[in-house]
C-alpha positions as CSV (number, residue, x, y, z in Angstrom):
1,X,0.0,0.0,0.0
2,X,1.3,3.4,-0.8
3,X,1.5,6.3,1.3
4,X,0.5,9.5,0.3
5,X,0.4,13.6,1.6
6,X,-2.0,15.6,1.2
7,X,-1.5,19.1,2.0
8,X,-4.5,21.5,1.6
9,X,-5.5,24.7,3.5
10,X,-9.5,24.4,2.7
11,X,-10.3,21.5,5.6
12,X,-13.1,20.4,4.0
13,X,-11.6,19.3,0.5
14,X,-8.3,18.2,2.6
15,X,-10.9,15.5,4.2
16,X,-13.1,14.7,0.9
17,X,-9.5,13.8,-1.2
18,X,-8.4,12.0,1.6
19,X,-11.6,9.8,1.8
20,X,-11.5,9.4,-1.8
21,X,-7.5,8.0,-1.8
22,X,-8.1,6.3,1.0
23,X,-11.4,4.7,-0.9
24,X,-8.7,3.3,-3.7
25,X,-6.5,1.9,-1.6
26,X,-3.9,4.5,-0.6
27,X,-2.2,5.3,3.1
28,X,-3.0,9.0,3.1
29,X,-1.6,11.5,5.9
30,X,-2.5,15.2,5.6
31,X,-1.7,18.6,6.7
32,X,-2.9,21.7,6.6
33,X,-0.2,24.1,5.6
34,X,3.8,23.6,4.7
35,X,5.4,23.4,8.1
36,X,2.9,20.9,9.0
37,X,3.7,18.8,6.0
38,X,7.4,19.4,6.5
39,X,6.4,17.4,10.3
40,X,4.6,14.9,8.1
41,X,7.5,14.3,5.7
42,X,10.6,14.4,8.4
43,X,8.7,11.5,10.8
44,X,6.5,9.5,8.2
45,X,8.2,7.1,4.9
46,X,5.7,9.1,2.2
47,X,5.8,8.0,-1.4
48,X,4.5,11.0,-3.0
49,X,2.6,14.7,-2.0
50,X,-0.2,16.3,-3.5
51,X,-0.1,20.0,-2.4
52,X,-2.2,22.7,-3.4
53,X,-0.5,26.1,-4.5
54,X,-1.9,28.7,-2.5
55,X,-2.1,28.5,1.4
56,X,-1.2,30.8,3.8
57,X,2.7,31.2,5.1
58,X,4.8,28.3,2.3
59,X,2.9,28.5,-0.7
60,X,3.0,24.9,-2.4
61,X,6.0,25.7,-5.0
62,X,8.2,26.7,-1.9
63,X,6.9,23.6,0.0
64,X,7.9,21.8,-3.1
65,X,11.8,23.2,-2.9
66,X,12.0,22.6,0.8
67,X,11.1,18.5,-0.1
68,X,13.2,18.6,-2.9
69,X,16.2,18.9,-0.4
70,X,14.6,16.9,2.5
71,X,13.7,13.9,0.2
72,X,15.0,14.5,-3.3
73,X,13.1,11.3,-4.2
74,X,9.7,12.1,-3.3
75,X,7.7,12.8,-6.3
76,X,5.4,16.0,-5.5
77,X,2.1,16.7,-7.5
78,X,0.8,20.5,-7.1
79,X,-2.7,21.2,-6.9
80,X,-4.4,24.8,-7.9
81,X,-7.6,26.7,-8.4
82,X,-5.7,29.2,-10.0
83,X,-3.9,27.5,-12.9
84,X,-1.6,29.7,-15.4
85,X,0.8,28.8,-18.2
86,X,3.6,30.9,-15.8
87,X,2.4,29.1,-12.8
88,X,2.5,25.3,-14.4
89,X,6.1,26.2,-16.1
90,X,6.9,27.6,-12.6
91,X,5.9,24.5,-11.0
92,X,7.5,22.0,-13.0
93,X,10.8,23.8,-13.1
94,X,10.7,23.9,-9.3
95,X,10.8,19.8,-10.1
96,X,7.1,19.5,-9.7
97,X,6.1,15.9,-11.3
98,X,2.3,16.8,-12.3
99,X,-0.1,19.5,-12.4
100,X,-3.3,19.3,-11.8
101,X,-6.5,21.9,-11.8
102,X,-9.2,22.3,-9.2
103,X,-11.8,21.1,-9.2
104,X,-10.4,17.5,-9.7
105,X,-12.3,14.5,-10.7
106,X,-11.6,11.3,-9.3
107,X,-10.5,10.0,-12.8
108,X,-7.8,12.6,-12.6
109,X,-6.6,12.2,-9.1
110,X,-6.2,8.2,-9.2
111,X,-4.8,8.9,-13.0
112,X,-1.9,11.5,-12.0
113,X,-1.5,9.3,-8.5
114,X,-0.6,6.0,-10.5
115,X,1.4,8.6,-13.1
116,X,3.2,10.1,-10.0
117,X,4.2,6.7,-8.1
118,X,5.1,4.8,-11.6
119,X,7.9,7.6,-12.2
């Protein structure tokens, strides 16, 4: 079974993903900002985050860096309401391994979480 992070400021779509990756079979830990996912990812074995963009305090691209050099290996999908060409090409230069746009069906979700783990 593989263990996901979900990182999401909005507590009620942090609980509805987590029910739904939990639903197809994942481990799923989450947290509501950065430095709580930063806890997450320094005392739990995670195979790959799913963080939105914008939250209060680390946005999710900055959240993304600060893995990068905690767990190089850790694949980390960003999440956003507010998708832009800038903001994708930001995001995957930060070393970002998908993209994905709010609201997300399940299709998507399970789609870029196979995508994600199989890299």
């Amino acid at each position: 079974m593989k263990t996901l992070l979900l990182v999401d400021d909005e507590a009620s779509l942090l609980r509805v993903m987590e029910r739904r990756l939990e639903l197809a079979g994942y481990r799923v830990h989450s947290a509501p900002d950065g430095e709580a996912a930063l806890d997450v990812i320094n005392n739990v074995a995670v195979d790959a985050v799913l963080t939105d963009l914008r939250m209060p305090g680390m946005s999710g691209i900055e959240l993304l860096r600060r893995i990068r050099d905690i767990r190089p290996q850790v694949p980390v999908a960003l999440l956003t309401a507010y998708s832009s060409d800038e903001t994708r090409a930001e995001a995957m230069e930060a070393g970002a391994s998908a993209f994905l746009t709010k609201p997300v069906r399940d299709t998507e979700l399970f789609e870029c979480m196979r995508q994600v783990l199989a890299a």
